[in-house]
C-alpha positions as CSV (number, residue, x, y, z in Angstrom):
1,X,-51.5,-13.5,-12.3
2,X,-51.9,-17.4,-12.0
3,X,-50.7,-16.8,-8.6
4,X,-53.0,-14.5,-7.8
5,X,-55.9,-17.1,-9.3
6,X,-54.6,-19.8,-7.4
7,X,-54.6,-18.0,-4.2
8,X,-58.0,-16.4,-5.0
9,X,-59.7,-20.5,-5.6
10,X,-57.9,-21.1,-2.4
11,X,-59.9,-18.4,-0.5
12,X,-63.3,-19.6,-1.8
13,X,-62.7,-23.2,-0.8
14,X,-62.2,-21.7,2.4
15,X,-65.0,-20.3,3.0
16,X,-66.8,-23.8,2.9
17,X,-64.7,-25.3,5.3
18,X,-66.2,-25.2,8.7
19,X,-64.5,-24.7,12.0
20,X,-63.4,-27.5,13.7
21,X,-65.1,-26.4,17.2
22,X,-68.4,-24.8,15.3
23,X,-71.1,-27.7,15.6
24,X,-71.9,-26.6,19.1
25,X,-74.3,-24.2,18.0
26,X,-76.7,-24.6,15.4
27,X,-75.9,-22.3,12.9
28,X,-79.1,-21.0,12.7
29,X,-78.6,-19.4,15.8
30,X,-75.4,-18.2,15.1
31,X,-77.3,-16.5,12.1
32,X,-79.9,-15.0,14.6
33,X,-77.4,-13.5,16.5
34,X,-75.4,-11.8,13.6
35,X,-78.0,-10.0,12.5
36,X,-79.2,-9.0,15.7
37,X,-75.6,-7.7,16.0
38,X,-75.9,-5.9,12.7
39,X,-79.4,-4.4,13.1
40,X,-77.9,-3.0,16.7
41,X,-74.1,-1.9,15.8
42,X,-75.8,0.0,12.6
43,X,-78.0,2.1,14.3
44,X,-76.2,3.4,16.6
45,X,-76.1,7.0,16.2
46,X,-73.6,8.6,13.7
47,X,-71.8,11.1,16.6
48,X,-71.4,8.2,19.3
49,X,-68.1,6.9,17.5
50,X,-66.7,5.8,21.4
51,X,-69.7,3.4,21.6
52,X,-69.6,1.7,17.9
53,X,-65.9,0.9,18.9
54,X,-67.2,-1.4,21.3
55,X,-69.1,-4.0,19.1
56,X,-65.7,-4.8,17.7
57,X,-65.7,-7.4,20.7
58,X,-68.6,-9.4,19.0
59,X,-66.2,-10.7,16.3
60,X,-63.6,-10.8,18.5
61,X,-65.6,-13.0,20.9
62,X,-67.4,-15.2,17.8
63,X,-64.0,-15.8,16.3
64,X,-62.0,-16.7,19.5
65,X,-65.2,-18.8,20.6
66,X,-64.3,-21.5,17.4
67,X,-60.5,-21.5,17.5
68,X,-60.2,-19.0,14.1
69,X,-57.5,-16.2,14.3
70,X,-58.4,-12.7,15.0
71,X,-56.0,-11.2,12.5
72,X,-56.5,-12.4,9.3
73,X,-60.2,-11.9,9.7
74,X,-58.8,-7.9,10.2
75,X,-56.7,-7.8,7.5
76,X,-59.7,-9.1,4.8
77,X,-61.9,-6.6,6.5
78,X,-59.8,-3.5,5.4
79,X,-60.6,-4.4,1.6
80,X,-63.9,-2.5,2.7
81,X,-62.4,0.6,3.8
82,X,-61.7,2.8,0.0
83,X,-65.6,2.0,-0.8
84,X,-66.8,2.8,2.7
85,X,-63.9,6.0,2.3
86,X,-65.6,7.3,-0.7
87,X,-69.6,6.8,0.3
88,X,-68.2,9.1,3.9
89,X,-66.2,11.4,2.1
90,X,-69.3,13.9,1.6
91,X,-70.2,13.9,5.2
92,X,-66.6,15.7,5.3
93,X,-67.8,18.9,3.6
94,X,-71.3,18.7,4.0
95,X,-71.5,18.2,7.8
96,X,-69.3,21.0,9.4
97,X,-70.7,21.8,12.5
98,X,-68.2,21.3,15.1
99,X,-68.8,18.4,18.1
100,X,-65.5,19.1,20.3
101,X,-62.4,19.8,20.2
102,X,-58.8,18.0,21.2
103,X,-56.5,21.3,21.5
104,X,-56.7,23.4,18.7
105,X,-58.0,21.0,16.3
106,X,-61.8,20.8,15.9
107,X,-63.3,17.8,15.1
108,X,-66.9,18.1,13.1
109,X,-69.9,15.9,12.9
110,X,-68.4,15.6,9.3
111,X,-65.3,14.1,10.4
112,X,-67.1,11.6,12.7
113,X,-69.6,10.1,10.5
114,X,-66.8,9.2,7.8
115,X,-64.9,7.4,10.6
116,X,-68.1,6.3,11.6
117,X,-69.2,4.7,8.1
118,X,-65.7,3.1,8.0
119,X,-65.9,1.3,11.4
120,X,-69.3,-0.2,10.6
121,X,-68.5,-1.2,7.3
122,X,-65.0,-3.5,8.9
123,X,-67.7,-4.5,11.7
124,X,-70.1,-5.8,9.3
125,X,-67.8,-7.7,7.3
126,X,-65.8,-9.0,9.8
127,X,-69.2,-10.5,11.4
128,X,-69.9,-12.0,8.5
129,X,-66.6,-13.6,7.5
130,X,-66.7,-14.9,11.6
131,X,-70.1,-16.2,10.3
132,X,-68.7,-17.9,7.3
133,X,-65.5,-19.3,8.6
134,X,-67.3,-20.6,11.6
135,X,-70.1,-22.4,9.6
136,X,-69.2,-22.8,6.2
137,X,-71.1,-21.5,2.7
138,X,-73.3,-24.5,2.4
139,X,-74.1,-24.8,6.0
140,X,-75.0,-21.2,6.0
141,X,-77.6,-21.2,3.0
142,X,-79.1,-24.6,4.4
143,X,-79.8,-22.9,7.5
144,X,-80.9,-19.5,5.7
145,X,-83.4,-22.2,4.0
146,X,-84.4,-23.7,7.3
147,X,-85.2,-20.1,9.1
148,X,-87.6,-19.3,6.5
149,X,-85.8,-17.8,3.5
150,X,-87.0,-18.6,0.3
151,X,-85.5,-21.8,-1.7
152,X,-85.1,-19.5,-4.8
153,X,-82.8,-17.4,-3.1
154,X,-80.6,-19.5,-0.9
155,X,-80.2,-21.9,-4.0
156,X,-79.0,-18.7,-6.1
157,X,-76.6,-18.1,-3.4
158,X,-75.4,-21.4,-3.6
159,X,-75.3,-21.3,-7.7
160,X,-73.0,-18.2,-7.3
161,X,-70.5,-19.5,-5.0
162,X,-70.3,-22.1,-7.3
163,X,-70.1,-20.4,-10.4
164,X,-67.2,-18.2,-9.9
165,X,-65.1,-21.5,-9.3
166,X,-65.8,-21.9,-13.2
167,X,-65.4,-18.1,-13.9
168,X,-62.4,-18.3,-12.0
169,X,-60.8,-21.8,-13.2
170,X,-62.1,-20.2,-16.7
171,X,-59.5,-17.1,-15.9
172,X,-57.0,-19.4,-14.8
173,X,-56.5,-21.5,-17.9
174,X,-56.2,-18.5,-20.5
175,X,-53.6,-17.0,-18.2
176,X,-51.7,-20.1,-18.6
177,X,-52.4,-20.2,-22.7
178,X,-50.7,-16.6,-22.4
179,X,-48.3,-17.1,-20.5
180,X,-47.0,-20.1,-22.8
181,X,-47.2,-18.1,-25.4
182,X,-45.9,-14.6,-24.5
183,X,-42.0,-15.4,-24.2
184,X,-42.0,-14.5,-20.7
185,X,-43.4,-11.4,-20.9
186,X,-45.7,-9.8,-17.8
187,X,-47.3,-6.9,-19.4
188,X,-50.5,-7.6,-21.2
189,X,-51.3,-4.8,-23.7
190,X,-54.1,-3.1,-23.5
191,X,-55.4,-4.3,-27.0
192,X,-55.3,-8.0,-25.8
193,X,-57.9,-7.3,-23.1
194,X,-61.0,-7.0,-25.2
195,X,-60.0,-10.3,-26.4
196,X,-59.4,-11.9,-22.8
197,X,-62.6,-11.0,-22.0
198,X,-64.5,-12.1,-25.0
199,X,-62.7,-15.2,-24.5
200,X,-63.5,-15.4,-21.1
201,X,-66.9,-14.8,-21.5
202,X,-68.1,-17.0,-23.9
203,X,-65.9,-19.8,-22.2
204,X,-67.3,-19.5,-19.1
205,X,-71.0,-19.8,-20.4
206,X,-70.0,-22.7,-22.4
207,X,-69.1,-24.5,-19.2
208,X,-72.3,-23.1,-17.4
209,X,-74.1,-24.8,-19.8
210,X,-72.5,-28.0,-20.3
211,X,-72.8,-28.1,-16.2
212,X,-76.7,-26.9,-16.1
213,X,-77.2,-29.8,-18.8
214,X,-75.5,-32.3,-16.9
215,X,-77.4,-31.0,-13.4
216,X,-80.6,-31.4,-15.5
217,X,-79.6,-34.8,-16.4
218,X,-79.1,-36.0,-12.9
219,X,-82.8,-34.8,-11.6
220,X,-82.0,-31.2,-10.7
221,X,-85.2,-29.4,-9.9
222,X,-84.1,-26.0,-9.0
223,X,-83.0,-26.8,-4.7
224,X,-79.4,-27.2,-4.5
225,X,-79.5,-31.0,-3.1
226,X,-77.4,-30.5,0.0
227,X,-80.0,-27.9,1.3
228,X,-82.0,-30.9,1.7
229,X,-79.7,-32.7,4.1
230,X,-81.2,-33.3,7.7
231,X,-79.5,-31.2,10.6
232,X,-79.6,-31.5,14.1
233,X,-83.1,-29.7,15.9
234,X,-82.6,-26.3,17.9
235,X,-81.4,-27.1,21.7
236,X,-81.9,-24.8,24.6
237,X,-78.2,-23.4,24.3
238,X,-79.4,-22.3,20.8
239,X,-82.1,-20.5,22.6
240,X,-79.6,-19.4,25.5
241,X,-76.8,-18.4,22.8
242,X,-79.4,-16.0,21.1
243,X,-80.9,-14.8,24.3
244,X,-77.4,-13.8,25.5
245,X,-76.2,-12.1,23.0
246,X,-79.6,-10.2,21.8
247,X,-79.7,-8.5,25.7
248,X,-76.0,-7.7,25.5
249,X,-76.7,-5.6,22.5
250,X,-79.5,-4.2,23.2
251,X,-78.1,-3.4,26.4
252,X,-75.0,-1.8,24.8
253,X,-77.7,0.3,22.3
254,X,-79.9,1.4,25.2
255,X,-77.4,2.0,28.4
256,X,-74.2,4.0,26.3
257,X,-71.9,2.0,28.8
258,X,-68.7,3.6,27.4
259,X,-70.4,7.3,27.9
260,X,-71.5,6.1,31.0
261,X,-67.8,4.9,32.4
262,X,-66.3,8.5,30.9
263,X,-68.5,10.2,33.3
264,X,-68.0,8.1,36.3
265,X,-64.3,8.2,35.5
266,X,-64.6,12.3,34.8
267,X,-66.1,12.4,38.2
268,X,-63.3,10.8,40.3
């Protein structure tokens, strides 16, 4: 289990590290353009799997644009796929009526809609971990700050990344006090959990505390301080960057280009 918490503090310090070819582009406009990606890849309609498959290239582009590996940006993505499973389940057996057919099997609106929910659900979180890995945590909130969002939220975002270092490092140490004191044994019982986590939880508030007091101490007035720090202004390949990538998609939403090629290709 310490393993697994070590590994687990190594991701979240991670996702604060920016990528080494990122400062190009403001993040702001990275931002801009990831939710213009969202707002198109989401509604595009439930039946038109064939042209959702194609805003996979957006991450692919993103991440191969700052140096960050394709695959491992994948593999986090699937942690999505039982929640998105279960919400698209229903469409299954609710949604029956047939859309085509590949031989003998028939394939329902049913069908596509949960492979549908799926896909967007990988799509949106790889987009966002692109966004993340390019940028950084901090960077990203400062610039949600900048673009208008309110200080009370950005700074809670902040607080919370924060916070589960201590909920985590919290976790971390009363694995160790067990493991010391459990003669090598994995298992846990069951009637040691409520105890964990009453342990856990008092612990970690404890910290919290002592940490708000000290915050308090040195002039904290509810803005995280580094969402103060000055960035560089927005530059004309900010405004070509969003521009570029707003007409693709819309483009994409609007033309069905994969459709579009099927039939040209169907007509050779």
């Amino acid at each position: 289990m310490s393993n697994r918490l070590q590994h687990l503090l190594a991701q979240l310090s991670a996702l604060n590290r920016a990528a080494p070819d990122s400062p190009t582009i403001d993040p702001r406009a990275r931002i801009v353009a990831t939710v213009v990606y969202l707002i198109v890849m989401l509604s595009v309609p439930i039946v038109r799997l064939s042209e959702l498959l194609l805003y996979a290239l957006f991450p692919i582009i993103c991440a191969a644009d700052v140096r960050i590996k394709y695959r491992p940006i994948l593999r986090q993505s699937l942690v999505i796929v039982p929640f998105a499973a279960l919400v698209g389940l229903f469409n299954i057996f609710y949604e029956r009526e047939a859309v085509f057919t590949i031989g003998s099997v028939v394939i329902t609106r049913g069908w596509l809609g949960f492979c549908s929910i799926i896909v967007r659900a990988m799509l949106s979180v790889q987009a966002l971990l692109v966004l993340v890995r390019t940028e950084g945590y901090d960077a990203i909130c400062n610039s949600l700050q900048r673009l208008g969002v309110p200080a009370a939220l950005t700074t809670q975002m902040a607080m919370l990344y924060r916070y589960m270092f201590v909920l985590i490092e919290q976790l971390l140490s009363l694995s160790r006090a067990r493991s010391a004191r459990s003669f090598g044994r994995r298992a846990m019982p069951v009637s040691d959990w409520g105890a964990i986590v009453g342990q856990l939880t008092v612990r970690t508030f404890d910290r919290a505390e002592r940490i708000s007091q000290a915050m308090l101490s040195r002039g904290f007035d509810g803005r995280m301080p580094a969402l103060h720090a000055s960035a560089r202004g927005w530059q004309w390949r900010d405004t070509i960057y969003v521009a570029a990538w707003s007409a693709s998609l819309v483009a994409c939403r609007v033309l069905y280009p994969v459709e579009r090629f099927a039939r040209f290709f169907n007509s050779l």
